[in-house]
Every structure is written in structure tokens, then in C-alpha cells.
PDB file of the backbone (N, CA, C, O) and the ligand in Angstrom, with CONECT records:
HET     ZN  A 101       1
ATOM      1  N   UNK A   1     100.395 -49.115  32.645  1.00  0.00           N
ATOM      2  CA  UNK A   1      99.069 -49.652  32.978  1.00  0.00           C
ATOM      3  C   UNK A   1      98.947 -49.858  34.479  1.00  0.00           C
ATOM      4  O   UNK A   1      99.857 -50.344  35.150  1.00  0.00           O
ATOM      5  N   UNK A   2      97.845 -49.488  34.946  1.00  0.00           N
ATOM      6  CA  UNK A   2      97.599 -49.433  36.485  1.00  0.00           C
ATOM      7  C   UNK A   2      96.552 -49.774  36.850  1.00  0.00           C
ATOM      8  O   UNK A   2      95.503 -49.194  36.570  1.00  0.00           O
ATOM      9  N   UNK A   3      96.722 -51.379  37.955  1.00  0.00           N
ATOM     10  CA  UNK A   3      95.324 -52.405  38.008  1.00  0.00           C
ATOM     11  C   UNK A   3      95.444 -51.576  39.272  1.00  0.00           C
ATOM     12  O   UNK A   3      96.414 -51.301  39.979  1.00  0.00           O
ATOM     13  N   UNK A   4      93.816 -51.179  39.355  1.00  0.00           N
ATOM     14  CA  UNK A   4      93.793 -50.767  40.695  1.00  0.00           C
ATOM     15  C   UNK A   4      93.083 -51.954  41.831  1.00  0.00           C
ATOM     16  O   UNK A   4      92.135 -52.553  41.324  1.00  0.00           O
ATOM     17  N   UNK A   5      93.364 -52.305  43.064  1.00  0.00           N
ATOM     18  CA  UNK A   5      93.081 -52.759  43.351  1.00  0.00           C
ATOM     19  C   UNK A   5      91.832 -52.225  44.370  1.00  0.00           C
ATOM     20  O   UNK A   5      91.883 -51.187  45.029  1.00  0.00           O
ATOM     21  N   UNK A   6      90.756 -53.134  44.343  1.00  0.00           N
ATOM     22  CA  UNK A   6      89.390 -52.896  45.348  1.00  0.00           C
ATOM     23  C   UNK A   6      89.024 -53.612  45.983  1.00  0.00           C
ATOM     24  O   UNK A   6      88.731 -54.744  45.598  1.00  0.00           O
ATOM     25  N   UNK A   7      88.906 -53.196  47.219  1.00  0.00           N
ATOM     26  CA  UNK A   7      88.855 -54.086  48.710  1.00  0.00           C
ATOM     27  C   UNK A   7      87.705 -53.555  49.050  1.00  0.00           C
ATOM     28  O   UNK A   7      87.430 -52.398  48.730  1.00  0.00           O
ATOM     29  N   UNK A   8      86.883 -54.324  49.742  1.00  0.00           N
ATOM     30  CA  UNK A   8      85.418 -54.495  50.336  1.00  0.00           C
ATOM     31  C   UNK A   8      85.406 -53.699  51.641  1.00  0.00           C
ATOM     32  O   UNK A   8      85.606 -54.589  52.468  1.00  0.00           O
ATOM     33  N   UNK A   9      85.327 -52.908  52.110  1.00  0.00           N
ATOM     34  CA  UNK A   9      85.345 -51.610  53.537  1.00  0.00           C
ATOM     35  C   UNK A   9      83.672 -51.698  54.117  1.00  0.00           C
ATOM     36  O   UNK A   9      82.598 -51.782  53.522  1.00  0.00           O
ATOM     37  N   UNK A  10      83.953 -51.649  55.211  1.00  0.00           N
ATOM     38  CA  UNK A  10      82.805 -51.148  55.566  1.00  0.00           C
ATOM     39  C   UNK A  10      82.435 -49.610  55.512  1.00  0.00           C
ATOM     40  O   UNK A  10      83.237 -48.780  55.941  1.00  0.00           O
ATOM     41  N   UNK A  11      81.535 -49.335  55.121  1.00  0.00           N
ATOM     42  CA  UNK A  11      80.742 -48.303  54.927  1.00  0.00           C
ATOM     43  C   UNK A  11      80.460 -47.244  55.723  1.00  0.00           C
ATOM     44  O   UNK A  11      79.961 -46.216  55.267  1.00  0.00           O
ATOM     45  N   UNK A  12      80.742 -47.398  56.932  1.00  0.00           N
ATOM     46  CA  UNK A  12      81.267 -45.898  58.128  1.00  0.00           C
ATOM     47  C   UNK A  12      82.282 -45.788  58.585  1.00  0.00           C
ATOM     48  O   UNK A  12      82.698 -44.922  59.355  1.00  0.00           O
ATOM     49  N   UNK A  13      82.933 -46.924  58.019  1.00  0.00           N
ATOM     50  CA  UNK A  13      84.210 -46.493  59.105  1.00  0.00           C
ATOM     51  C   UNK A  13      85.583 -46.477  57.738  1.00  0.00           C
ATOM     52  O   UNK A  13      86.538 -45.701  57.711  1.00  0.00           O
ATOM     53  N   UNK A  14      85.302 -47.453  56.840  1.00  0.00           N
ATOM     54  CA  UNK A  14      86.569 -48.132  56.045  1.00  0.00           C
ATOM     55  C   UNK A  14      87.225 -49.038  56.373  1.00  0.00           C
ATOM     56  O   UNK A  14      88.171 -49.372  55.661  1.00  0.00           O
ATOM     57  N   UNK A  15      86.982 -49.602  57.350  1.00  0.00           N
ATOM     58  CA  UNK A  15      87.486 -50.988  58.205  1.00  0.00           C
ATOM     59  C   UNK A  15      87.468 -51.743  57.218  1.00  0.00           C
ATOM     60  O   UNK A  15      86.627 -51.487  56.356  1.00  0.00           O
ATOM     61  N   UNK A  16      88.400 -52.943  57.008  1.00  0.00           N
ATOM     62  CA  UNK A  16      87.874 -54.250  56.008  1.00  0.00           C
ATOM     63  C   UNK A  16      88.003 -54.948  57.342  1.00  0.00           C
ATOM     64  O   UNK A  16      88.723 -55.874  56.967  1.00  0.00           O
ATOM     65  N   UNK A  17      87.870 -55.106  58.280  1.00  0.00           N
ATOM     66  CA  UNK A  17      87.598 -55.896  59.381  1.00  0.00           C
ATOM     67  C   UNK A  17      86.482 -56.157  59.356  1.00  0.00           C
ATOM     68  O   UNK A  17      85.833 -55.544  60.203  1.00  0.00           O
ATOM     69  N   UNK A  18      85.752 -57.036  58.544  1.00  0.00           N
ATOM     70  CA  UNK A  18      84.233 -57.181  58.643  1.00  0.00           C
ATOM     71  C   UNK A  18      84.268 -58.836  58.650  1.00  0.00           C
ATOM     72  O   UNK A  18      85.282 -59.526  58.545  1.00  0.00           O
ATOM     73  N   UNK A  19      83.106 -59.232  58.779  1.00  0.00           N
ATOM     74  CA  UNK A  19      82.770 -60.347  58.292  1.00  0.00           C
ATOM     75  C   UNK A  19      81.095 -60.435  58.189  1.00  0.00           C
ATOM     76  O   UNK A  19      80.298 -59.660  58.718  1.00  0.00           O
ATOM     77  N   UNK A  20      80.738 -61.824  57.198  1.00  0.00           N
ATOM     78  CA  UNK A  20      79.600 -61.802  57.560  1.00  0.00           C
ATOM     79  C   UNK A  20      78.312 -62.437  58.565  1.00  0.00           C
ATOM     80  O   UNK A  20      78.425 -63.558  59.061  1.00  0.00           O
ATOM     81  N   UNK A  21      77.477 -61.850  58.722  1.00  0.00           N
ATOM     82  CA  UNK A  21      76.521 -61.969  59.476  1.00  0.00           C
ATOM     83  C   UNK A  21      75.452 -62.829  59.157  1.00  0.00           C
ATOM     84  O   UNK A  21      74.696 -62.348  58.313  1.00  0.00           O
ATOM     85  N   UNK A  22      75.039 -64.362  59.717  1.00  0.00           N
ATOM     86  CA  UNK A  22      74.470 -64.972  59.120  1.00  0.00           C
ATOM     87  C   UNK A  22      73.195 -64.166  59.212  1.00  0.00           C
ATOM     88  O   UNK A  22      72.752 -63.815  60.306  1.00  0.00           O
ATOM     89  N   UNK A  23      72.488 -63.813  57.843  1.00  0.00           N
ATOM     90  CA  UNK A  23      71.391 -63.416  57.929  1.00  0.00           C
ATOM     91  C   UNK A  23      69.901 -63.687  57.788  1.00  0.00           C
ATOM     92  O   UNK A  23      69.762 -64.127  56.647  1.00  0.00           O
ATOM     93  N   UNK A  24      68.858 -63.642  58.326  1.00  0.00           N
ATOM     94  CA  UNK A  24      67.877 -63.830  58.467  1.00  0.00           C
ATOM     95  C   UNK A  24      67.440 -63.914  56.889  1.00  0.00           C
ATOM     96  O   UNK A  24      68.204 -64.354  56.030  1.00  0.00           O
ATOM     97  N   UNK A  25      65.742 -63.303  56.535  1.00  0.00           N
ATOM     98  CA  UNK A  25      65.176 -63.049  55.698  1.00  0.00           C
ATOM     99  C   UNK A  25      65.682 -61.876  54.595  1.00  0.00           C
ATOM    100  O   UNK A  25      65.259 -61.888  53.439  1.00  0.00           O
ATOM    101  N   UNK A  26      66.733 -60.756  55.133  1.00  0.00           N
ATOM    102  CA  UNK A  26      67.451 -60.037  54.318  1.00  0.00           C
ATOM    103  C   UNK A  26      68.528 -60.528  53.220  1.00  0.00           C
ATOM    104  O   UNK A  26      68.975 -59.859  52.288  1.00  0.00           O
ATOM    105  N   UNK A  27      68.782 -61.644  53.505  1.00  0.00           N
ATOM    106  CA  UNK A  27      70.092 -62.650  53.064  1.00  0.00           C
ATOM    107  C   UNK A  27      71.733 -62.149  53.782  1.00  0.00           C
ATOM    108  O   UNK A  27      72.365 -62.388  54.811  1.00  0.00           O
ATOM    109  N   UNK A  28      71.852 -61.602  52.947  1.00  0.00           N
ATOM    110  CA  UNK A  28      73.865 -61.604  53.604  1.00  0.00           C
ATOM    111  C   UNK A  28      73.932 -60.208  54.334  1.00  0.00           C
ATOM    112  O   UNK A  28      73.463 -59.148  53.919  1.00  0.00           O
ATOM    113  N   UNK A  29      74.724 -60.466  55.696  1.00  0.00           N
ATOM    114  CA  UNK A  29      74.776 -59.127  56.218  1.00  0.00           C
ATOM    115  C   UNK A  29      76.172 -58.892  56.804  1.00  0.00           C
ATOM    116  O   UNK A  29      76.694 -59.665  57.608  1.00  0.00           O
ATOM    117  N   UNK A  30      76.639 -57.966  56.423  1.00  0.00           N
ATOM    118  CA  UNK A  30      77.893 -57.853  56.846  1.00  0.00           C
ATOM    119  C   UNK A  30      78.282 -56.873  58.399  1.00  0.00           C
ATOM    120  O   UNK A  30      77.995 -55.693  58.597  1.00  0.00           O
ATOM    121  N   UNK A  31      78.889 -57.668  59.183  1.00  0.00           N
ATOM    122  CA  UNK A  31      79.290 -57.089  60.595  1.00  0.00           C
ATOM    123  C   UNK A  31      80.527 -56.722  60.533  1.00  0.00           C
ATOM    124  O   UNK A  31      81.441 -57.530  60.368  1.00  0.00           O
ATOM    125  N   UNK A  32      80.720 -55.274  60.676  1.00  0.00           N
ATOM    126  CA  UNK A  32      81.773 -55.148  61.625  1.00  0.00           C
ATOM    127  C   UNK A  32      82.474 -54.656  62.193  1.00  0.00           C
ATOM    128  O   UNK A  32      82.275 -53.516  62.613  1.00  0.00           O
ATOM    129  N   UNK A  33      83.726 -55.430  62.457  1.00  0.00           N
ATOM    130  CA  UNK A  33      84.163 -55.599  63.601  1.00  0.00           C
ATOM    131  C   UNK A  33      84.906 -54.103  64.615  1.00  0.00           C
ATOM    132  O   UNK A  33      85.074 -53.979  65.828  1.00  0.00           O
ATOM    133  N   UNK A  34      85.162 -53.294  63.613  1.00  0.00           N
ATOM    134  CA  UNK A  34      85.404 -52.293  63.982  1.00  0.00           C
ATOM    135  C   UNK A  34      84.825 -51.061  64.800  1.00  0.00           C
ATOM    136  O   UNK A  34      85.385 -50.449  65.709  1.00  0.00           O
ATOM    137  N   UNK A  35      83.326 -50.807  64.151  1.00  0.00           N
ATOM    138  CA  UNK A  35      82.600 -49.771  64.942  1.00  0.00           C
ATOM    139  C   UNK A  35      81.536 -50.805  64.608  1.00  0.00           C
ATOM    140  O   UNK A  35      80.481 -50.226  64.352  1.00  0.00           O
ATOM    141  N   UNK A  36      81.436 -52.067  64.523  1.00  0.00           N
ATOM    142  CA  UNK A  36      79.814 -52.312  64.848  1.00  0.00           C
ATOM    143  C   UNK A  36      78.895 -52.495  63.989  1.00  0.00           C
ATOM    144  O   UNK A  36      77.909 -53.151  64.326  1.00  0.00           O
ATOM    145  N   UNK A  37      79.017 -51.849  62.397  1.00  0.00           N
ATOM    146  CA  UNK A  37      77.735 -51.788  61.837  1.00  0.00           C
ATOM    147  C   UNK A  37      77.359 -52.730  61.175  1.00  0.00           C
ATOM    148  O   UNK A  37      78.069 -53.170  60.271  1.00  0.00           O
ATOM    149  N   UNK A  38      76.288 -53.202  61.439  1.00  0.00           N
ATOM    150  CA  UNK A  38      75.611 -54.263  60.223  1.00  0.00           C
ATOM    151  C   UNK A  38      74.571 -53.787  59.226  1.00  0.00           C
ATOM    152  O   UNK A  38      73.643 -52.999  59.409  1.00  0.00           O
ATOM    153  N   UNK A  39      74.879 -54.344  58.293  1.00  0.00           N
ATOM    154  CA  UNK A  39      73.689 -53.716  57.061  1.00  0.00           C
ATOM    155  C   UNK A  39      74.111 -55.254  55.976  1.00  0.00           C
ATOM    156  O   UNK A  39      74.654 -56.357  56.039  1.00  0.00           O
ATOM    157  N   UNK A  40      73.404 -54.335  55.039  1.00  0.00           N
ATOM    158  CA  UNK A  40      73.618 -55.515  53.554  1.00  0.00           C
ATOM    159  C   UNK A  40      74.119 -54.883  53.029  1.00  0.00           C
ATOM    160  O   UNK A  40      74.283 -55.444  51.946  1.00  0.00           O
ATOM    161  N   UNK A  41      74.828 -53.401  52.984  1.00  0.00           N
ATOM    162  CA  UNK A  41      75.500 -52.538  52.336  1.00  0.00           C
ATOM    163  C   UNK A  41      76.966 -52.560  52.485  1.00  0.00           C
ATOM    164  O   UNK A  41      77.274 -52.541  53.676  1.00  0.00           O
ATOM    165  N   UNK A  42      78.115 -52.598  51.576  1.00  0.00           N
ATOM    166  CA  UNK A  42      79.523 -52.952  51.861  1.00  0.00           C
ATOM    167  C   UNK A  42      79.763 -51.791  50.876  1.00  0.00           C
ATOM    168  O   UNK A  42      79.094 -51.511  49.881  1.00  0.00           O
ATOM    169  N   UNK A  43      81.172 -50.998  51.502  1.00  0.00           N
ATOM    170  CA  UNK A  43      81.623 -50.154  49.686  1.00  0.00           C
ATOM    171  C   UNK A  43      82.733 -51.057  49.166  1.00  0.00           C
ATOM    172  O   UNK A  43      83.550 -51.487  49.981  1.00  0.00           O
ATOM    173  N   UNK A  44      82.818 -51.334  48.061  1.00  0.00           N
ATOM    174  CA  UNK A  44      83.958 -51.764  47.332  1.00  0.00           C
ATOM    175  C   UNK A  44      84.813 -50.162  46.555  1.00  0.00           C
ATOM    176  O   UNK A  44      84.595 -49.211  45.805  1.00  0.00           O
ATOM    177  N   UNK A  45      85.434 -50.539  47.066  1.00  0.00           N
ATOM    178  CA  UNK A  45      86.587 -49.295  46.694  1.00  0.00           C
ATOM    179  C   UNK A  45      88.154 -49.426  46.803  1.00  0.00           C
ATOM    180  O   UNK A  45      88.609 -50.276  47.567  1.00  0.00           O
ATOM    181  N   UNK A  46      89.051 -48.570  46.027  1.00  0.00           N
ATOM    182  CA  UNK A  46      90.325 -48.655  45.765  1.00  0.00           C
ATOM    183  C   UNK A  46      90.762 -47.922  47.204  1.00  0.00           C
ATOM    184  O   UNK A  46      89.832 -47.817  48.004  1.00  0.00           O
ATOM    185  N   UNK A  47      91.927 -47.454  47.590  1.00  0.00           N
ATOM    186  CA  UNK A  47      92.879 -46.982  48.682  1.00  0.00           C
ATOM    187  C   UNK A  47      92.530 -45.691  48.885  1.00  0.00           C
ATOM    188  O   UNK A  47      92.327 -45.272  50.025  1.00  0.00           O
ATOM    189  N   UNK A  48      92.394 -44.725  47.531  1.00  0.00           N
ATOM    190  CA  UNK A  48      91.730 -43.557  48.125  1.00  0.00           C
ATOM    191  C   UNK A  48      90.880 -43.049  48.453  1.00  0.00           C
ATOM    192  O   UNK A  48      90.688 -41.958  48.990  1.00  0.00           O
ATOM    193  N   UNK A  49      89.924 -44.309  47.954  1.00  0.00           N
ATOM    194  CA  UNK A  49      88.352 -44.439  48.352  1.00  0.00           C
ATOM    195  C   UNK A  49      87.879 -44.697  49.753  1.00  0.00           C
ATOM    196  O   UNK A  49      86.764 -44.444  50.210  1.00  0.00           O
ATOM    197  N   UNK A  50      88.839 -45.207  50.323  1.00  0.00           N
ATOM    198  CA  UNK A  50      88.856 -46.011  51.729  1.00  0.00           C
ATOM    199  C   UNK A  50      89.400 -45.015  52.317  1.00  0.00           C
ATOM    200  O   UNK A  50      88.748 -44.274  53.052  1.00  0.00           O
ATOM    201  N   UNK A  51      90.623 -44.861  52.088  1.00  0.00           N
ATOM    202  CA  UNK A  51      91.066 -43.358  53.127  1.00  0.00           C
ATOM    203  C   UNK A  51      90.214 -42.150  53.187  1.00  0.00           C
ATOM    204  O   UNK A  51      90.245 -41.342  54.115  1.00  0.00           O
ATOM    205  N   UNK A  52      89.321 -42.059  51.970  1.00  0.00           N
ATOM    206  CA  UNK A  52      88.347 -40.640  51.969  1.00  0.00           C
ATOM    207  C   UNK A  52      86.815 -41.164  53.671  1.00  0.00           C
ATOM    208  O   UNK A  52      86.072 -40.439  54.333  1.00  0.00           O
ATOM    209  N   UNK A  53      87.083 -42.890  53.676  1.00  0.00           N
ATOM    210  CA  UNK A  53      86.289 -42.862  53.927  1.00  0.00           C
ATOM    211  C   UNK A  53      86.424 -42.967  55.801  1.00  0.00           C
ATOM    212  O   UNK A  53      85.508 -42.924  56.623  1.00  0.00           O
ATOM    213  N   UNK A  54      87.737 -43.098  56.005  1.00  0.00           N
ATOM    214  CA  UNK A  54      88.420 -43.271  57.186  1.00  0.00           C
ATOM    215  C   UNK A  54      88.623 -41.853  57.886  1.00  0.00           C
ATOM    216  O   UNK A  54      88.399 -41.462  59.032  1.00  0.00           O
ATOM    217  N   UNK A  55      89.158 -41.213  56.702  1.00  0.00           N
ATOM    218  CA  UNK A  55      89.347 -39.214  57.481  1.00  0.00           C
ATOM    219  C   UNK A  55      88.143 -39.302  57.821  1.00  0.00           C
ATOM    220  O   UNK A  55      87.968 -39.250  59.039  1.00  0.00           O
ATOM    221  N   UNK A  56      86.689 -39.489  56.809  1.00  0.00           N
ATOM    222  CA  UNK A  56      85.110 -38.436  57.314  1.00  0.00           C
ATOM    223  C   UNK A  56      85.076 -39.239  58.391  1.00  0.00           C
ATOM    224  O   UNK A  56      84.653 -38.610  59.361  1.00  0.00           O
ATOM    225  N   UNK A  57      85.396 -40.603  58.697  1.00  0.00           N
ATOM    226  CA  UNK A  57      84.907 -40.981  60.274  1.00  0.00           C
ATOM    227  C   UNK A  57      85.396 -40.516  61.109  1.00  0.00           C
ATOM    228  O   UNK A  57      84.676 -40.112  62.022  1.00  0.00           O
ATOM    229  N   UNK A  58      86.595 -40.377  61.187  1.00  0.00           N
ATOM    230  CA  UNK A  58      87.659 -39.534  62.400  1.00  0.00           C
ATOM    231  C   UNK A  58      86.866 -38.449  62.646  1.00  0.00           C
ATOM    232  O   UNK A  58      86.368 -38.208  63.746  1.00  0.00           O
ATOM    233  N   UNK A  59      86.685 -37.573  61.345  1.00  0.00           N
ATOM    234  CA  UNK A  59      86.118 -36.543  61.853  1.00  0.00           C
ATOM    235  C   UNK A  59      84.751 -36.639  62.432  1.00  0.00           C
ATOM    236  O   UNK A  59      84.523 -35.761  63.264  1.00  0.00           O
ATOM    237  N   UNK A  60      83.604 -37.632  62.168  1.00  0.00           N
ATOM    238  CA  UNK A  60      82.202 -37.279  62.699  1.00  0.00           C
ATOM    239  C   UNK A  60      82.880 -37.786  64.120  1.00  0.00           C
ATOM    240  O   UNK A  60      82.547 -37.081  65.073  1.00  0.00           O
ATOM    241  N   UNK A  61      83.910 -39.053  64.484  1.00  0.00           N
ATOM    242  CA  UNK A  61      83.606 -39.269  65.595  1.00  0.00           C
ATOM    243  C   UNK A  61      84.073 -37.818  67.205  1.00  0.00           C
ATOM    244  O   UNK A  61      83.695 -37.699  68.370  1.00  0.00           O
ATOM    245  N   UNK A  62      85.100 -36.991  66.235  1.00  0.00           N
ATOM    246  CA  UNK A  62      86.018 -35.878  67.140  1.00  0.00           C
ATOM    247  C   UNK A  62      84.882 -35.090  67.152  1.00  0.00           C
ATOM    248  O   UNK A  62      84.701 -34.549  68.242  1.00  0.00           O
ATOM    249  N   UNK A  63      84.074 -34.849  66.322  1.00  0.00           N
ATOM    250  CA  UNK A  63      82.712 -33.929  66.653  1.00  0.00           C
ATOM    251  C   UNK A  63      81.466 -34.449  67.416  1.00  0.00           C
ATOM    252  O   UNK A  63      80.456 -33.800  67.687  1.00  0.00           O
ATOM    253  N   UNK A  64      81.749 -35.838  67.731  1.00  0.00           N
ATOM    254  CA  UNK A  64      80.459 -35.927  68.314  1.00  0.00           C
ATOM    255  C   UNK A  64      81.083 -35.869  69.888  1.00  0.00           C
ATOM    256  O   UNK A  64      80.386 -35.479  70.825  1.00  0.00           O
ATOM    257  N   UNK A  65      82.272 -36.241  70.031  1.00  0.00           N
ATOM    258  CA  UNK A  65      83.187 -36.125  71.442  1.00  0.00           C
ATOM    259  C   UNK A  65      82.811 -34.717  71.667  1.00  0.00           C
ATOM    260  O   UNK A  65      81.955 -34.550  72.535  1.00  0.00           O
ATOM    261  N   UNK A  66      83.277 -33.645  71.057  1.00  0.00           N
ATOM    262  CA  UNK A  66      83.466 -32.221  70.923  1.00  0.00           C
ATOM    263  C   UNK A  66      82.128 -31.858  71.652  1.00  0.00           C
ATOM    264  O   UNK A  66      82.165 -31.269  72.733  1.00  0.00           O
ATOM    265  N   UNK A  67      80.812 -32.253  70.991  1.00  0.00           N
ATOM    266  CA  UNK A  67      79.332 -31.665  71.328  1.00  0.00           C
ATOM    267  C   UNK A  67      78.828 -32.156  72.347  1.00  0.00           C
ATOM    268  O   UNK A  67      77.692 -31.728  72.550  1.00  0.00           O
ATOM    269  N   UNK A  68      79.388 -33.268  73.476  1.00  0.00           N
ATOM    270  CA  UNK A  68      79.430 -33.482  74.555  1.00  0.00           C
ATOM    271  C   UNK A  68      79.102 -32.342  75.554  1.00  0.00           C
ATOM    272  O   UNK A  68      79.141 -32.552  76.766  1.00  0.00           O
TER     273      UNK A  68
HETATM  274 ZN    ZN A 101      82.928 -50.139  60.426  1.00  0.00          ZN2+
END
């Protein structure tokens, strides 16, 4: 039997370096700390979910260096 475990990432990067953002009229907003982003959107996901989501950032960020 295999509990998978799911950790809260931010959503462009996979960072769990977040915290939240006291928010206005939207209610809860999560910042962070890593590349910056705030939204009300968080992914909850297991390890390979997070690493799928850590490679696609590497890569948009080496392509946007690249198109410089
Ligand atoms: Zn991030």
C-alpha cells in the first residue's frame, strides 16, 4: 500500500516556498516566494507532479533567456 503524499506548489514554478497573501476582496492569495506569483490558484500535487512542474519552468525560463 502506497500513501502518496501531496504538497501545495506553486503553480509556475513548483516552489512550496509560498505563503499567504493577506487578501483583499478575492479572499486568500498565495505569494511566492520563489518567482513571485500571486493568484488564488495553488496545485496540490504528489513529487512527480511537482517535478513535471519544475522541468516545464526551467525550460520556459532557458527559452525566454535564449529569445533575447
Ligand atoms: Zn513560484
Amino acid at each position: 500500500m502506497t500513501v502518496e503524499k501531496f504538497i501545495e506548489v506553486c503553480p509556475v514554478c513548483g516552489s512550496s516556498d509560498w505563503y499567504y497573501e493577506a487578501g483583499g476582496y478575492t479572499g486568500k492569495l498565495y505569494h511566492c516566494k520563489h518567482c513571485g506569483y500571486i493568484g488564488s490558484f495553488i496545485v496540490e500535487g504528489n513529487q512527480e507532479m511537482i517535478d513535471a512542474i519544475k522541468e516545464d519552468y526551467k525550460h520556459k525560463k532557458e527559452s525566454e533567456k535564449s529569445s533575447e
